[in-house]
C-alpha positions in Angstrom: 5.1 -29.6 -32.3 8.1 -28.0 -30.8 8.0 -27.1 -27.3 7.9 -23.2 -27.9 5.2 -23.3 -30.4 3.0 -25.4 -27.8 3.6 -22.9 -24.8 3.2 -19.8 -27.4 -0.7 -21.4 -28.1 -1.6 -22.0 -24.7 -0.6 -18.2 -23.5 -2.2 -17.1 -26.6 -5.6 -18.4 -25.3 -4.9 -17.1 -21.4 -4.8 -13.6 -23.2 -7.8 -14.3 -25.5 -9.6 -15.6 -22.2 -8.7 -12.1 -20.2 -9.5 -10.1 -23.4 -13.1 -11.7 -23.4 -13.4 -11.3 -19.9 -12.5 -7.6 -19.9 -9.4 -8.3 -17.8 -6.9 -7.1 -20.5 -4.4 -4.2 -19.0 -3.0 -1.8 -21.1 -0.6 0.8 -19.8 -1.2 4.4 -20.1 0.4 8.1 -18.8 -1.0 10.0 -16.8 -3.9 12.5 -18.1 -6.2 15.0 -16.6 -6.4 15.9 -12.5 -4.8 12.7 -10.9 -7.7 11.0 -9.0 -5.6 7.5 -9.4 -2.2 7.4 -8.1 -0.9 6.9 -4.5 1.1 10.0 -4.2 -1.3 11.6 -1.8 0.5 14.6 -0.5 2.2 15.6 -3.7 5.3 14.8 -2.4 6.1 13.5 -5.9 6.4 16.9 -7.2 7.4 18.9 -4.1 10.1 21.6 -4.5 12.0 20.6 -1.9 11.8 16.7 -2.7 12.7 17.0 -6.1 15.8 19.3 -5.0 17.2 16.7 -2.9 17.0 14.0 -5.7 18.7 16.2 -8.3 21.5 16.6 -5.4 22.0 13.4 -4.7 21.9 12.4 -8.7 24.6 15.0 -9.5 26.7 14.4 -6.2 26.3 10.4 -5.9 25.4 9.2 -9.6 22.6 7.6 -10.9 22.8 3.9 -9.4 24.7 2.5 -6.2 26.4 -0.1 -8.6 26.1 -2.9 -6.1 24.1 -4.5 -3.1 24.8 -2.8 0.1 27.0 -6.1 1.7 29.1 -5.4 -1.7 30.0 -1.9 -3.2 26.2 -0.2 -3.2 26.4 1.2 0.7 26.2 5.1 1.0 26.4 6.9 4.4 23.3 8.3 3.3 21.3 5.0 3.4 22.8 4.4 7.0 21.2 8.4 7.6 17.7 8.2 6.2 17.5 4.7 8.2 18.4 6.3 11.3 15.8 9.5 10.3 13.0 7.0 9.5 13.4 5.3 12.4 13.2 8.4 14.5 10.3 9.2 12.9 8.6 5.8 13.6 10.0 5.7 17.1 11.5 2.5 16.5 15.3 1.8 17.6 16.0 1.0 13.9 14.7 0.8 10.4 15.9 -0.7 7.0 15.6 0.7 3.5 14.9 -1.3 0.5 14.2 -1.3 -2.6 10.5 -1.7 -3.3 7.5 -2.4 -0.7 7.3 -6.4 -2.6 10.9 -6.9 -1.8 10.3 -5.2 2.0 7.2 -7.4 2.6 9.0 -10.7 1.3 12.1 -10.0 3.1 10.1 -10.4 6.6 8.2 -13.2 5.6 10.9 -15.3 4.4 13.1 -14.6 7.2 12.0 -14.5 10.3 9.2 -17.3 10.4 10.6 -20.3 10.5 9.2 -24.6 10.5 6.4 -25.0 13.2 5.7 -20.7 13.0 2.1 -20.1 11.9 1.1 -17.3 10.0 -2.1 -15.4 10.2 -3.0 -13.3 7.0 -6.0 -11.2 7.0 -7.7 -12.1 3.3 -7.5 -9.2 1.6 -3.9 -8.2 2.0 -1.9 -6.9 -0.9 0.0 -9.1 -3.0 3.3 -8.9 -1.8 2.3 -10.0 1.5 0.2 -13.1 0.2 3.4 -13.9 -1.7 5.2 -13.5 1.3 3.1 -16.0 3.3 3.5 -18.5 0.6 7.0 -18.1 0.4 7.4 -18.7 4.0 8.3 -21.9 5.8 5.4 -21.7 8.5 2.1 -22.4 8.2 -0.5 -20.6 6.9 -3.8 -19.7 7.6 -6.3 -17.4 5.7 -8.7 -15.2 8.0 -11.8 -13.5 7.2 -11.0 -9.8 6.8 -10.9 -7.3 9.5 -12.7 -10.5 11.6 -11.5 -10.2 15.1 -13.4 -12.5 16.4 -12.6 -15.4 13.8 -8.8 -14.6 13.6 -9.4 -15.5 17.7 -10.9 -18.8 17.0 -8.2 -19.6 14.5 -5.2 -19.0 17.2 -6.7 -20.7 19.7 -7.8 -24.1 17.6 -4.8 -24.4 14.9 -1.2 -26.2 16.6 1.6 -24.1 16.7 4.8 -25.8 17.8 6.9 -22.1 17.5 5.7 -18.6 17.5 2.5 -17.1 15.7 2.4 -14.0 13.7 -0.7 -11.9 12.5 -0.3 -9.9 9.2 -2.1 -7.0 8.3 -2.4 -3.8 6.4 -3.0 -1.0 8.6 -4.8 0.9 5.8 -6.0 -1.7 2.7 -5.5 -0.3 -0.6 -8.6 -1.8 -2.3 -11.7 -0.6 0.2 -9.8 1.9 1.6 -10.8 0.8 5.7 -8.8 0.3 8.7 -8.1 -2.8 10.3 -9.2 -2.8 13.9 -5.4 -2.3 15.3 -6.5 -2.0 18.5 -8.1 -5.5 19.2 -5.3 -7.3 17.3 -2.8 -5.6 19.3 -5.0 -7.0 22.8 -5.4 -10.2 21.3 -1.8 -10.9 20.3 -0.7 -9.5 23.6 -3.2 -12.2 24.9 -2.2 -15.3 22.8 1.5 -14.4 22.5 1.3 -13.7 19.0 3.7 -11.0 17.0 1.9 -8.3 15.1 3.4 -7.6 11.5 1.5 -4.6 9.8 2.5 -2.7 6.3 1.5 0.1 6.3 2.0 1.3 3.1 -1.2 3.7 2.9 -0.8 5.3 6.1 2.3 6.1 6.5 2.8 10.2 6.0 -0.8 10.7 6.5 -2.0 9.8 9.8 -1.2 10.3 13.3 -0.2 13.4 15.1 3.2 13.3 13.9 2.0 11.3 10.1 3.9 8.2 11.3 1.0 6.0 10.4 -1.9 4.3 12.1 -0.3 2.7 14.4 0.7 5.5 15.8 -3.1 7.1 15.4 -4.2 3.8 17.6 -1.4 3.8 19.8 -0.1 0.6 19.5 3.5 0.8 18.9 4.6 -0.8 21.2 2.5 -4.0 20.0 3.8 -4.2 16.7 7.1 -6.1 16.3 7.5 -4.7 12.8 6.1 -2.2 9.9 6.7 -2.2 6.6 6.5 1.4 5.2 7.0 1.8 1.3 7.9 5.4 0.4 6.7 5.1 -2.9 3.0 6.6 -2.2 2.6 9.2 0.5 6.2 9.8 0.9 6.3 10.4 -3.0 9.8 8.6 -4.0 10.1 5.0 -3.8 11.6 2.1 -1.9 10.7 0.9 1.7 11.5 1.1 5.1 11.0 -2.2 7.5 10.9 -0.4 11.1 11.5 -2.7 14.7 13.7 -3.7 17.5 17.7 -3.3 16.7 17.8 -7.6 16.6 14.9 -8.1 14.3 16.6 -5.4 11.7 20.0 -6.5 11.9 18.6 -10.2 11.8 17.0 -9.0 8.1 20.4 -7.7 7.3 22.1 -11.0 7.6 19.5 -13.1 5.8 16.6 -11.8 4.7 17.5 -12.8 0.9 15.4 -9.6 -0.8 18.0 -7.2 1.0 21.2 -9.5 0.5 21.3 -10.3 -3.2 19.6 -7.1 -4.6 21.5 -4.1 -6.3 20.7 -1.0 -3.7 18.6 1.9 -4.3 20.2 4.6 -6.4 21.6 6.9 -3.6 19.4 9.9 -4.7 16.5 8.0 -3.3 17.8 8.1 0.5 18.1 12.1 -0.2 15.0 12.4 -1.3 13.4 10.6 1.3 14.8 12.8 3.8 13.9 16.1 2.7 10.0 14.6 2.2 10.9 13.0 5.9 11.4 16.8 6.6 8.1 18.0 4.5 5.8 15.8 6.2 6.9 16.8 10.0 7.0 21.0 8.4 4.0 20.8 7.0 1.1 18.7 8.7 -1.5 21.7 7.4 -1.1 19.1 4.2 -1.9 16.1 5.9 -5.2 17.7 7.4 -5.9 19.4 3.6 -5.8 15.8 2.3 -8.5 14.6 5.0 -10.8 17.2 4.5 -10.6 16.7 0.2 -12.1 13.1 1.3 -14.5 14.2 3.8 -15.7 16.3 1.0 -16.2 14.2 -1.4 -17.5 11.1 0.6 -20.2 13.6 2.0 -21.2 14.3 -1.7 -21.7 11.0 -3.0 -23.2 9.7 0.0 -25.7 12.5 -0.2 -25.9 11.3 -3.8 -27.1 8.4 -2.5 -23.9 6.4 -3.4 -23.2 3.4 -1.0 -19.4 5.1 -0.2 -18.5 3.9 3.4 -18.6 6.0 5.9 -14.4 6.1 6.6 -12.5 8.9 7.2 -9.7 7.6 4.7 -8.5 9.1 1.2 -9.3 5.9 -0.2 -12.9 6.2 -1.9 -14.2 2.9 -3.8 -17.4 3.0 -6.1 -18.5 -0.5 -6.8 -19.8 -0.8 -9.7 -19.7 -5.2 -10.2 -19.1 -5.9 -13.6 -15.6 -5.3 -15.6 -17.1 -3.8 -18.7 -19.3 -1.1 -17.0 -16.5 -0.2 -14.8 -14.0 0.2 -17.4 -17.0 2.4 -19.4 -17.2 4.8 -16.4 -13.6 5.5 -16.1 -13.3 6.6 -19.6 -16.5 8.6 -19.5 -14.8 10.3 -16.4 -11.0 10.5 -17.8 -12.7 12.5 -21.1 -14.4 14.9 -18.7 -10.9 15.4 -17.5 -10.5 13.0 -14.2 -8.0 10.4 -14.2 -9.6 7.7 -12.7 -9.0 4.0 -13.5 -10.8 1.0 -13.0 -10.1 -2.4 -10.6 -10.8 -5.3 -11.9 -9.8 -9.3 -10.8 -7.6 -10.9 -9.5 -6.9 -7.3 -8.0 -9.8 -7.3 -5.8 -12.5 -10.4 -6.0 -14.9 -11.7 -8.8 -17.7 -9.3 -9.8 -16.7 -6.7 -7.9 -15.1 -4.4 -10.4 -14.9 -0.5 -8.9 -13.5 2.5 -9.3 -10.4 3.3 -7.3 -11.1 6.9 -6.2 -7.8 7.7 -4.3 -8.0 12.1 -3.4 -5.0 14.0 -3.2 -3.9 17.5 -2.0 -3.5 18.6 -5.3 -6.9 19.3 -5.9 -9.0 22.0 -4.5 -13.0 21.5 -3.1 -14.2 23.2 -6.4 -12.6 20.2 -7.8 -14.1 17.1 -5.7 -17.6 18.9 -5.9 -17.1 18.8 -10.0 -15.6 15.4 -9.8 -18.5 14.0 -7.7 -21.1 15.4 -10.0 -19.8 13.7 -13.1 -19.7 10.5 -11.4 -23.1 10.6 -9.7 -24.2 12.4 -13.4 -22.4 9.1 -15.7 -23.7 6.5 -13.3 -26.8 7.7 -13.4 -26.3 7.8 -17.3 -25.5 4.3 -17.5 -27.9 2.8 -15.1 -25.5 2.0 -12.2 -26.5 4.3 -9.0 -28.7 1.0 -7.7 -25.8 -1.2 -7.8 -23.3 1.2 -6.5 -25.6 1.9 -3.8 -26.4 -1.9 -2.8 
């Protein structure tokens, strides 16, 4: 049997397997109020965002043609760098493409033979891939587990330097990682603190620079990662540090070197939401109180929601097919919600992403939290949501 044929048969069955699973994806628009996506403040959509891009799409065209070493390098990259690092309060930043191509670019470049790397377990993809990618070591640590990541320094050899990786802010559960004692701890073992902070970034802090600056451990961190695809509603990513460590990533980090750049109206974009976000922190504490709101609803439901003060809301719900069931009871009531399902988050624990939005009103999460409690209730699933 030819060789196609043969490899045609044996993804057939991996897509049989997923289908019968309940781990087939489909893709599919947007519909009803947005309860799903990442773009938090509305950004997205902002008047003065979209402005920008149109502006920079009629005055700079619609790609940069090139990667930034050849013929892709605008002045207005070189700006919205030096903007986003001001707004970090880091002595310089670097834009890429996407937040997979920021978080491999750091992982691949600066650990080197005899490094070891410390990934909490539930980081996102991208930063897994990262760590697999790179030439150190790697080892695997329980999530959020102070304590163990400790004993894990202390007892594996490291010939070179150490690094911790974390999200500041995970995407799945929607809970902080304890910044605080991982900045003490690296400061006591000598170890460099890596964090993306992909879901924090625009939202918290007293300037919306992210939780590390809500913990107040800048000066702990060696780098961020901050994709400006979610909160800052465009796309792309900045990687924010010391001078060396950026300029270092501009000579070899591979991700930066040999991809096409950004089309320019990104970096134009990005500074008028750059703009938005230090105008208009009323938007930031709108956001906040939509998920106090509706995590004091299902709780007094008597949902098992976790008592965090982030926009991220998960409803466990366990298996794939009664997760997938609720989501389009709730997207025909009008509520875009989706469900997550392996290898996104772990076997058997299928949920719904809630992720709230200043786009919606309280009138809104109070409706919203009725037909959930109201359709799990329906289908038998308020005992395992609450477990």
């Amino acid at each position: 049997m030819p060789a196609d044929h043969s490899l045609e048969s044996r993804v057939r069955a991996h897509l049989a397997g997923l289908r019968s699973d309940d781990l087939l994806r489909t893709m599919r628009s947007p519909i009803g109020v947005d309860l799903s996506s990442n773009d938090y403040l509305k950004l997205a959509v902002h008047p003065k965002v979209v402005a920008a891009f149109a502006a920079g799409l009629a005055g700079g065209g619609a790609g940069s043609t090139g990667s930034r070493l050849l013929r892709g390098e605008r002045s207005v990259f070189t700006a919205v760098e030096r903007r986003f690092a001001e707004f970090k309060g880091t002595e310089r930043s670097l834009f890429f493409s996407s937040g997979y191509l920021a978080n491999l670019a750091v992982l691949t470049t600066l650990p080197d033979p005899g490094d070891v790397i410390f990934s909490d377990s539930l980081n996102h993809a991208s930063l897994i891939d990262g760590v697999r990618l790179a030439r150190a070591t790697r080892v695997v640590f329980p999530h959020n587990d102070v304590a163990a990541l400790a004993r894990l320094i202390a007892d594996t050899p490291c010939t070179g330097h150490r690094f911790v990786v974390v999200e500041s802010l995970f995407s799945m559960d929607g809970d902080e990682a304890p910044l605080v004692e991982y900045a003490r701890l690296c400061r006591e073992s000598g170890a460099l603190l890596l964090v993306d902070e992909a879901h924090a970034v625009g939202i918290y802090g007293a300037n919306g620079t992210g939780l590390i600056e809500a913990h107040g451990v800048s000066a702990d961190v060696l780098l961020s990662t901050n994709p400006a695809g979610k909160a800052l509603g465009v796309g792309g990513a900045f990687v924010a540090g010391p001078a060396w460590a950026i300029e270092y990533l501009v000579q070899r980090a591979r991700p930066f070197v040999f991809s096409t750049a950004a089309p320019p109206a990104m970096a134009h974009a990005l500074l008028a939401s750059l703009d938005v976000i230090t105008d208009e922190p009323a938007s930031r504490q709108r956001l906040q109180a939509n998920a106090r709101r509706l995590r004091s609803r299902l709780r007094a439901a008597g949902l098992g929601v976790a008592d965090s003060a982030s926009q991220i809301i998960p409803v466990h719900i366990g298996a794939n097919d009664a997760a997938m069931a609720l989501a389009s009871t709730l997207q025909l009531e009008g509520f875009d919600v989706r469900a997550i399902r392996p290898p996104t988050v772990p076997v058997g624990t299928a949920r719904l992403r809630v992720s709230v939005n200043v786009g919606i009103n309280l009138s809104m999460v109070d409706e919203f939290a009725a037909l959930l409690v109201a359709a799990m209730k329906e289908a038998g699933l308020c005992s395992a949501a609450s477990s």
